[in-house]
N, CA, C and O atoms as a GROMACS GRO file, in nm:
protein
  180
    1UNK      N    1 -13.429   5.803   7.154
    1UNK     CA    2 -13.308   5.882   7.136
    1UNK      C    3 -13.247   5.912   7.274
    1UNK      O    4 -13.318   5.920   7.374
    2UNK      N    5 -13.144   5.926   7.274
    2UNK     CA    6 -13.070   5.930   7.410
    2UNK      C    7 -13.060   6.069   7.406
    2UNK      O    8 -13.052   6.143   7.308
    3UNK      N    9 -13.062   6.104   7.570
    3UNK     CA   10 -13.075   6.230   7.574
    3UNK      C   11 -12.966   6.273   7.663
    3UNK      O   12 -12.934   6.221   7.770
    4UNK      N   13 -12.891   6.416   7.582
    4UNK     CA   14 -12.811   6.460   7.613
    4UNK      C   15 -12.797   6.610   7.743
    4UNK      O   16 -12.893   6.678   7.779
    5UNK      N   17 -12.686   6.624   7.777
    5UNK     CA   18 -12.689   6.691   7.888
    5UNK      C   19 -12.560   6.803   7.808
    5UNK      O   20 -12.491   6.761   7.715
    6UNK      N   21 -12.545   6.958   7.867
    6UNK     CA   22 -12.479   7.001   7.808
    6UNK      C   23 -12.338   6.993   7.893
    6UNK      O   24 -12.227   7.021   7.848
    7UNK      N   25 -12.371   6.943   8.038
    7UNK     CA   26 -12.261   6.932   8.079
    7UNK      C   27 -12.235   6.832   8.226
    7UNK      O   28 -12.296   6.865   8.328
    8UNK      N   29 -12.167   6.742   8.228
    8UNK     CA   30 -12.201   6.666   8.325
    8UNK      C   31 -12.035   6.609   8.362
    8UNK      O   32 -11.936   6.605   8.289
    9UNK      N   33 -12.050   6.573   8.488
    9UNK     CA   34 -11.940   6.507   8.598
    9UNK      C   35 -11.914   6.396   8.555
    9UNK      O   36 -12.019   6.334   8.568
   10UNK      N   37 -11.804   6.298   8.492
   10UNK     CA   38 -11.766   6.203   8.457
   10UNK      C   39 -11.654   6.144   8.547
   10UNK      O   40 -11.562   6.071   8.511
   11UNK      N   41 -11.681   6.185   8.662
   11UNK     CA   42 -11.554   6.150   8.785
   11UNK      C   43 -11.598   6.129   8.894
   11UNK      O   44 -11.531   6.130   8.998
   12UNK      N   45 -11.727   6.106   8.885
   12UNK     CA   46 -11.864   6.091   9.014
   12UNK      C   47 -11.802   5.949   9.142
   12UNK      O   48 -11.884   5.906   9.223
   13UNK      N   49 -11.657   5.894   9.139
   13UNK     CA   50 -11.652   5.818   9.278
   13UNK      C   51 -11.630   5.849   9.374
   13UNK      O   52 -11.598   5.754   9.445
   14UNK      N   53 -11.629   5.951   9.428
   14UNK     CA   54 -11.611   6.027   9.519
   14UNK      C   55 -11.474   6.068   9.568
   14UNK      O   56 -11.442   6.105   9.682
   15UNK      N   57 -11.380   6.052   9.430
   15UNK     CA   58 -11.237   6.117   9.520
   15UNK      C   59 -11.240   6.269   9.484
   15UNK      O   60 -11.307   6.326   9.398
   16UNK      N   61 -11.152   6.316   9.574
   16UNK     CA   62 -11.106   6.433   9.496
   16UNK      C   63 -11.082   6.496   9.398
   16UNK      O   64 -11.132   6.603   9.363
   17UNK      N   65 -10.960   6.396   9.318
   17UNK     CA   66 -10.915   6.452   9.198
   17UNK      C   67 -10.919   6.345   9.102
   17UNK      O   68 -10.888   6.242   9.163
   18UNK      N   69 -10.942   6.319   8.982
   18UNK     CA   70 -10.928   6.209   8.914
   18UNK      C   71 -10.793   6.114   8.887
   18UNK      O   72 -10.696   6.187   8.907
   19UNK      N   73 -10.753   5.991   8.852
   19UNK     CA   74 -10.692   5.936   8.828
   19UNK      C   75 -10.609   5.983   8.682
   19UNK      O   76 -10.653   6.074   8.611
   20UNK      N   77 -10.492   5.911   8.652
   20UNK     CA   78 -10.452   5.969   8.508
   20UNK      C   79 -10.537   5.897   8.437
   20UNK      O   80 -10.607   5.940   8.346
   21UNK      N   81 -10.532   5.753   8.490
   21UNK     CA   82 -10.640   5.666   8.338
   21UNK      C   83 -10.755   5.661   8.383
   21UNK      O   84 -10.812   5.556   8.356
   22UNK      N   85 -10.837   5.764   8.466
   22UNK     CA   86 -10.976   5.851   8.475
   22UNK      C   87 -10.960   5.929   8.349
   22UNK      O   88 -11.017   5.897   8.245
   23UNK      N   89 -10.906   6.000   8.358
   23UNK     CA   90 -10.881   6.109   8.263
   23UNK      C   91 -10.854   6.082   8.100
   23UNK      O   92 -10.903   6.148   8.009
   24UNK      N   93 -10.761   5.962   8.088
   24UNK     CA   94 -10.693   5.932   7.923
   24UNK      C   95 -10.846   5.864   7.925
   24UNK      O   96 -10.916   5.960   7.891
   25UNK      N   97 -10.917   5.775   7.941
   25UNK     CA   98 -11.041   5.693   7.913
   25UNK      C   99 -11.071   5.811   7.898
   25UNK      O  100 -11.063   5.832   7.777
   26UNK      N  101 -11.104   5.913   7.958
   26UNK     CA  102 -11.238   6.002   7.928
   26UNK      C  103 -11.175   6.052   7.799
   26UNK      O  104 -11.259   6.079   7.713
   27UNK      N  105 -11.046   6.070   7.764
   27UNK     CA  106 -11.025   6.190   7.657
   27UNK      C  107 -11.085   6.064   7.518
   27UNK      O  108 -11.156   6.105   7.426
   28UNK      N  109 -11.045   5.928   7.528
   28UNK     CA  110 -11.079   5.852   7.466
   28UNK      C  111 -11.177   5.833   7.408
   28UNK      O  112 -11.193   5.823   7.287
   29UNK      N  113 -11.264   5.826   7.505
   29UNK     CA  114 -11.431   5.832   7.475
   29UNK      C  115 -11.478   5.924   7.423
   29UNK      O  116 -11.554   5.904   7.329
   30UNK      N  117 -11.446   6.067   7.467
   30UNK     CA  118 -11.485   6.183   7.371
   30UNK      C  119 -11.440   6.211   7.252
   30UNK      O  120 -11.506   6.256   7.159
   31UNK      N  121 -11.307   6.181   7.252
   31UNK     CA  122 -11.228   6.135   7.080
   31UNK      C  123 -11.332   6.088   6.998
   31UNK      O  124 -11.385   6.155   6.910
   32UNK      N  125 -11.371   5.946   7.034
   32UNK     CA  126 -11.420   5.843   6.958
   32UNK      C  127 -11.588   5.896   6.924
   32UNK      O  128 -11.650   5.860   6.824
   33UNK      N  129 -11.634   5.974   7.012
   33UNK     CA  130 -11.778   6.006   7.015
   33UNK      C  131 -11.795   6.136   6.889
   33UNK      O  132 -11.886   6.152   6.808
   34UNK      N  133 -11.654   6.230   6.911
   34UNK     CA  134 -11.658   6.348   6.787
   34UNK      C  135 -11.647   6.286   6.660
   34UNK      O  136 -11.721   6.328   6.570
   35UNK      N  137 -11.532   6.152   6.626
   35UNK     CA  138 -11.543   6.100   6.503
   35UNK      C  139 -11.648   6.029   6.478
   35UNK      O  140 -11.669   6.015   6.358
   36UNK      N  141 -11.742   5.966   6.566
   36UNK     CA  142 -11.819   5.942   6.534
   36UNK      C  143 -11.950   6.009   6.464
   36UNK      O  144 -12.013   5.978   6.363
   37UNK      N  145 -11.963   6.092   6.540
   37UNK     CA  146 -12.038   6.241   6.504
   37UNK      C  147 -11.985   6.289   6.346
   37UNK      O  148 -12.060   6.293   6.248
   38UNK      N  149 -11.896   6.310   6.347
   38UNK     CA  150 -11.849   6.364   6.224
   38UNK      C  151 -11.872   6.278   6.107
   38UNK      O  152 -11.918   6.338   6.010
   39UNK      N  153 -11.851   6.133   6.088
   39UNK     CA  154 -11.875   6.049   6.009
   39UNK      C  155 -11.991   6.047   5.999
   39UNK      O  156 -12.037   6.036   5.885
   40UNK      N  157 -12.068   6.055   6.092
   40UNK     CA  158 -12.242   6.016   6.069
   40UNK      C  159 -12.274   6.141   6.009
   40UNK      O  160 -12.350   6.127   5.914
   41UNK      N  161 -12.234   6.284   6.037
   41UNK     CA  162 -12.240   6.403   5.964
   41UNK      C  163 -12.221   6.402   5.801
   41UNK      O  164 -12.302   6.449   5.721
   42UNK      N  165 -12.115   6.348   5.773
   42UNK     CA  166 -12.049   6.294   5.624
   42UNK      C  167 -11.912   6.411   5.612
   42UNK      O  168 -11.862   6.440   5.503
   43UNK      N  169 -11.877   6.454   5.710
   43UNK     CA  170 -11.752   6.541   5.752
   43UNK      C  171 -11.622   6.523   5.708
   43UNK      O  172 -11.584   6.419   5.763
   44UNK      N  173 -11.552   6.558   5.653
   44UNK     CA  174 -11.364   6.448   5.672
   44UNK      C  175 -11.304   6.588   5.668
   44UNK      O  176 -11.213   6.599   5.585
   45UNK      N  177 -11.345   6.743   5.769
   45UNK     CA  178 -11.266   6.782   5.827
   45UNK      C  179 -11.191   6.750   5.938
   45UNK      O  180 -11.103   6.828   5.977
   0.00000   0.00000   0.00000
């Protein structure tokens, strides 16, 4: 089982501030990871 963290840095290349499509990928990925979650739950709030 993969093990989770409650909170972690997803911008780790060493700039400053993130990019915009740093940012839209990440919102992406977390999108796709809650519906995923939710479906495997049996959810359709």
């Amino acid at each position: 089982m993969e093990e989770r963290t409650a909170c972690k840095s997803v911008f780790r290349d060493g700039k400053r501030e993130p990019t915009k499509e740093q940012v839209t990928e990440t919102w992406i990925a977390l999108i796709r990871e809650m519906e995923q979650t939710k479906a495997s739950l049996g959810g359709t709030k």
